[in-house]
N, C-alpha and C positions, 0 to 999 in steps of 0.2 A: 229954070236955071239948071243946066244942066252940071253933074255932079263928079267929083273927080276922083271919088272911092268908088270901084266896082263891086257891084255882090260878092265876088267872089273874095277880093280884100275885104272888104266886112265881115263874112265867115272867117276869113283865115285868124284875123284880130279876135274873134267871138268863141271860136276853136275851145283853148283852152277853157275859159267858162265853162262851156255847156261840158266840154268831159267832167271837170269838177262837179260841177253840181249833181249830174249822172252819176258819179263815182262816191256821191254825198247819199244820195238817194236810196243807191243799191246797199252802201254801207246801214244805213237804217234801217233798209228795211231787213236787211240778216240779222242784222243786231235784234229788233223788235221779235223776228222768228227765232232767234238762237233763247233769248231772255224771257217767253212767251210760259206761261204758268205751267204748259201740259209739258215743253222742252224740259225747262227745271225737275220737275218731278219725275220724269221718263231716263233724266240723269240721276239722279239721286238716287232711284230704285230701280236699276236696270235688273233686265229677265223677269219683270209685272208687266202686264196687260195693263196700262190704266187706263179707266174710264170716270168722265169724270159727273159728279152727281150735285145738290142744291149744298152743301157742305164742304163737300173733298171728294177725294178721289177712292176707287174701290177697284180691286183687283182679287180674282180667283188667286190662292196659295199654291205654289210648286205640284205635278202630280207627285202621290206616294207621301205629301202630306201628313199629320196624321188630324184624325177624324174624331167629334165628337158628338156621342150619343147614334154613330152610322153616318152622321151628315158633313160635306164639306167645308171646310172653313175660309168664309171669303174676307178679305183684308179690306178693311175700311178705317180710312185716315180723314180726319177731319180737319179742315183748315180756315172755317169758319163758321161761328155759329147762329150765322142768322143767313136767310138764303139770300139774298142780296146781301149784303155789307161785308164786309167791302163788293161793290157794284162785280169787278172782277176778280174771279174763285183764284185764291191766295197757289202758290206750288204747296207741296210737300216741305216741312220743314225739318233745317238738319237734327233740331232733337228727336223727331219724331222719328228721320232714319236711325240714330245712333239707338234706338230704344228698340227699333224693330230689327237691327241686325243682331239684338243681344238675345232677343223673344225667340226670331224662326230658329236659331239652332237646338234650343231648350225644347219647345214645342213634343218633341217623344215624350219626356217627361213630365211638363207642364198639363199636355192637353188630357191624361188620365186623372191627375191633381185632382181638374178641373171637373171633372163628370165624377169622380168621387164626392167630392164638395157638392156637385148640383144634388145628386142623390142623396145624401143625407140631408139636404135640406127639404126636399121634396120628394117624400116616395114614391109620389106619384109618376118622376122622373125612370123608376126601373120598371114601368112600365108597357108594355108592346105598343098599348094603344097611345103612350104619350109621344113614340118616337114618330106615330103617322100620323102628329098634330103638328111637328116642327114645320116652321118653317123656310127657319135662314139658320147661322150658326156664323156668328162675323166677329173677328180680332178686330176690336175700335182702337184706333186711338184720338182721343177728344181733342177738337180745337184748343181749347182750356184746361189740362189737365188741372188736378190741385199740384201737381208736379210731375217734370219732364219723366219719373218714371212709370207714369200710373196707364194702366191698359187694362181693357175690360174685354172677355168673350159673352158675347149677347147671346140668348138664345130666341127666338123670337118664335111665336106659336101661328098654324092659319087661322084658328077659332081665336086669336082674341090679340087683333091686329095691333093693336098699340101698347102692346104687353109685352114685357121679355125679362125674361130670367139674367141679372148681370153677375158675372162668376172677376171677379173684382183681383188684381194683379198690382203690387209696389217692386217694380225689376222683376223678380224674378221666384217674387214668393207672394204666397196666397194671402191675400187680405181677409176677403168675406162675400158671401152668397148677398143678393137680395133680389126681388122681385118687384114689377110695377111698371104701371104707363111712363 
């Protein structure tokens, strides 16, 4: 039986559909790209590098920085603390930014604070051979803090990998040295 709609009237009635759902499509999927954990965080902290690790995300600090014990300070934001769970690694959170835009500009005088404090905790810190044991030298801030202003500079050694010296921070004043895995 032959049919009294030609292909071509069937596109022209289908038309609109398919640009909708097309224009449904592309809308998602920018949406899923714009809303996507590395976008969020890459806004949040514009001018970092992030990369992102089983935690959060970690980014080298500004050059001209300043440096402690000789070594650079890399920026490690945690935003979860189990490496899967949430299945997909969380962005940067706005506490965590509001804390870190209050840290890097104090950082000239914070980060001496901080290598005074490690050193009197451990002499072994004014040491030559202890600085060519370092290994990392990382501003954390924890998934969990006990509160949105707590941030730690870690010191981490190559001789005793699961060890690091925490130089302990509440905003903008020194809490306390300790040590341990």
């Amino acid at each position: 039986m032959p049919s009294d709609v030609s292909g071509t009237d069937r596109w022209r009635r289908a038309r609109p559909r398919f640009f909708l759902l097309l224009a449904l499509g592309l809308g998602l999927a920018l949406a899923s790209w714009w809303f996507r954990p590395a976008a969020v965080s890459a806004r949040r902290l514009p001018g970092f590098q992030l990369t992102a690790d089983n935690y959060g995300w970690m980014a080298k600090l500004p050059a001209g920085s300043p440096r402690l014990l000789g070594r650079e300070l890399t920026l490690k934001v945690d935003t979860r603390e189990t490496p899967d769970e949430p299945r997909i690694l969380p962005p940067v959170r706005e506490a965590q930014v509001r804390l870190l835009r209050r840290i890097l500009p104090a950082l000239p005088t914070l980060v001496p604070k901080a290598e005074a404090e490690l050193t009197a905790y451990d002499a072994e810190a004014k040491e030559a051979t202890f600085r060519e044991t370092l290994r990392s030298v990382e501003l954390w801030l924890p998934a969990k803090p006990d509160s949105d202003l707590h941030w730690t500079l870690v010191v981490e050694r190559t001789d005793m990998p699961d060890f690091g010296y925490h130089v302990e921070f509440v905003d903008l004043d020194f809490r306390e040295v300790w040590a341990g895995d």
